[in-house]
C-alpha positions in Angstrom: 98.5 219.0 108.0 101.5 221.0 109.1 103.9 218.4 107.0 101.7 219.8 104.1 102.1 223.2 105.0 105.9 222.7 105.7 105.8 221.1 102.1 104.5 224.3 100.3 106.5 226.7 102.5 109.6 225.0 101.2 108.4 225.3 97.7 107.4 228.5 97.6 110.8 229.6 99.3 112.2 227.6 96.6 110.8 229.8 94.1 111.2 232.8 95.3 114.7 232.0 96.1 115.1 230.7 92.0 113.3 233.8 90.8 115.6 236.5 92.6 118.7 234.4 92.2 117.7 234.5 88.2 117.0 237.9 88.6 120.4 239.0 90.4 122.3 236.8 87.9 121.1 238.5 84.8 121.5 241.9 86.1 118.0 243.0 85.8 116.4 246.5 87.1 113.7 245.1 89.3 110.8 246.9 90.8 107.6 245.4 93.1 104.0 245.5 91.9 101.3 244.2 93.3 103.2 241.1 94.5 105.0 240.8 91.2 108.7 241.4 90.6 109.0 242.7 87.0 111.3 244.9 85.0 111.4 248.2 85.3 112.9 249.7 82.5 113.2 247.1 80.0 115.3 249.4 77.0 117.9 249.9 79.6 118.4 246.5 80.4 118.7 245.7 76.8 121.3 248.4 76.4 122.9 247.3 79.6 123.6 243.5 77.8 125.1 245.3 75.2 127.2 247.5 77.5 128.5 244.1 79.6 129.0 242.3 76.4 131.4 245.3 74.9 133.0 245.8 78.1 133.6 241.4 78.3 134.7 241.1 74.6 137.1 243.7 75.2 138.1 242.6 78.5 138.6 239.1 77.1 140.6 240.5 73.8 138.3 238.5 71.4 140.6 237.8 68.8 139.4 237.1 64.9 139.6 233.4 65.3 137.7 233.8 68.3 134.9 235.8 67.0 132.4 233.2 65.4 132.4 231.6 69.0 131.9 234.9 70.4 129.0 236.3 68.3 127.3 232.6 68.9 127.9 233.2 72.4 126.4 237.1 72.2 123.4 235.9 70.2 122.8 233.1 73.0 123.0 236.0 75.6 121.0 238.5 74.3 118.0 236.4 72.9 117.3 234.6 76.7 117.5 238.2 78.0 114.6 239.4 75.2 112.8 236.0 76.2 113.1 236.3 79.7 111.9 240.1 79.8 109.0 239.0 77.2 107.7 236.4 79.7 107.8 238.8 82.9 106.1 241.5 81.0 103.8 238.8 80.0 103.2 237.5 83.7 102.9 241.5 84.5 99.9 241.8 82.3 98.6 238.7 83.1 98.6 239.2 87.1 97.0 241.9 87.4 93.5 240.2 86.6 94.1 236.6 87.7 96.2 236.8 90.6 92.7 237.5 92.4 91.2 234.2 91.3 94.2 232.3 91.0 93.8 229.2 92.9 97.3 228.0 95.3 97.9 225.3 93.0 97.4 227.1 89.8 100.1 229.7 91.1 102.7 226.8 92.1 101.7 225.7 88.9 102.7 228.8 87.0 105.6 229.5 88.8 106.7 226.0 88.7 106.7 226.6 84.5 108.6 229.8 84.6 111.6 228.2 86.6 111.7 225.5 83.8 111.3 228.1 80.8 114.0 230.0 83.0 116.2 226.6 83.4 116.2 225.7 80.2 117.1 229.1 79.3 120.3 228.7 81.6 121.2 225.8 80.0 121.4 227.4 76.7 123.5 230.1 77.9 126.0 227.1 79.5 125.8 225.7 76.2 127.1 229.3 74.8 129.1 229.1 76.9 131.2 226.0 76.6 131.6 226.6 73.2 133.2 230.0 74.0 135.4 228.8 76.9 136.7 226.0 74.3 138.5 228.6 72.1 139.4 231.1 74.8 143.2 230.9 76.2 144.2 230.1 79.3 144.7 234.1 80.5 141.0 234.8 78.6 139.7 231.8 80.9 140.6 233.1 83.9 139.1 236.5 83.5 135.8 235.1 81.9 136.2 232.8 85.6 136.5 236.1 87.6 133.5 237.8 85.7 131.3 234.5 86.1 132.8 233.2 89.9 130.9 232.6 92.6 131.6 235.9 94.2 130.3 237.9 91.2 127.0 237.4 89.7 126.5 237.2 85.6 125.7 240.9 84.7 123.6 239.7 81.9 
């Protein structure tokens, strides 16, 4: 019994570790309700990817034979944040009537799904951003590296 307890400890630390690590990468406003971390003001954030963007593409000096890579890459970025804001506001409305029903394996089940819509969303902003770094220059490289490092989350 206390393996199995162990087990879903770990998993839901696992999650909850995933979810604000996803959160804190993509730069989101975050506010607490009812359990439920969500958006909190989701045209900001949507005017904040824009901001970062502007602020990258000129940092980066995106030049014209750059810019098809660029937009691809902008596109990539801005569509996983709509996506990602849809499905929290989606969970948010969702929560508030089922969370009180919802069964322990039903929410590991749930959260489990959001990590892998959330994963695969990653993957198509590594994707992005491949093709990007393929056409940057070696000086545009290392300041899309400083933006991106370790030390310094994606402000996306």
């Amino acid at each position: 019994m206390k393996r199995t307890q162990k087990m879903v400890l770990a998993i839901i630390t696992t999650i909850g570790i995933g979810a604000m690590a996803s959160s804190y990468a993509t730069g989101i406003g975050m506010e607490s309700k009812d359990g439920c971390v969500m958006p909190d003001n989701i045209t900001a954030n949507a005017n904040q990817v824009d901001n970062h963007l502007a602020q990258l593409k000129k940092d980066l000096s995106i030049g014209s034979k750059q810019d098809a890579a660029w937009a691809a890459f902008a596109k990539t970025i801005k569509q996983q944040k709509t996506e990602m804001m849809s499905a929290m506001q989606e969970r948010m409305q969702q929560s508030s009537s089922a969370q009180s029903t919802q069964h322990a394996p039903d929410w590991i089940s749930e959260r489990t799904q959001l990590m892998k819509q959330r994963l695969a969303g990653m993957e198509t902003v590594a994707a992005a951003m491949k093709q990007l770094y393929a056409v940057l220059t070696s000086q545009q490289k290392e300041i899309l590296d400083a933006h991106f490092g370790q030390n310094m989350p994606m402000q996306f």
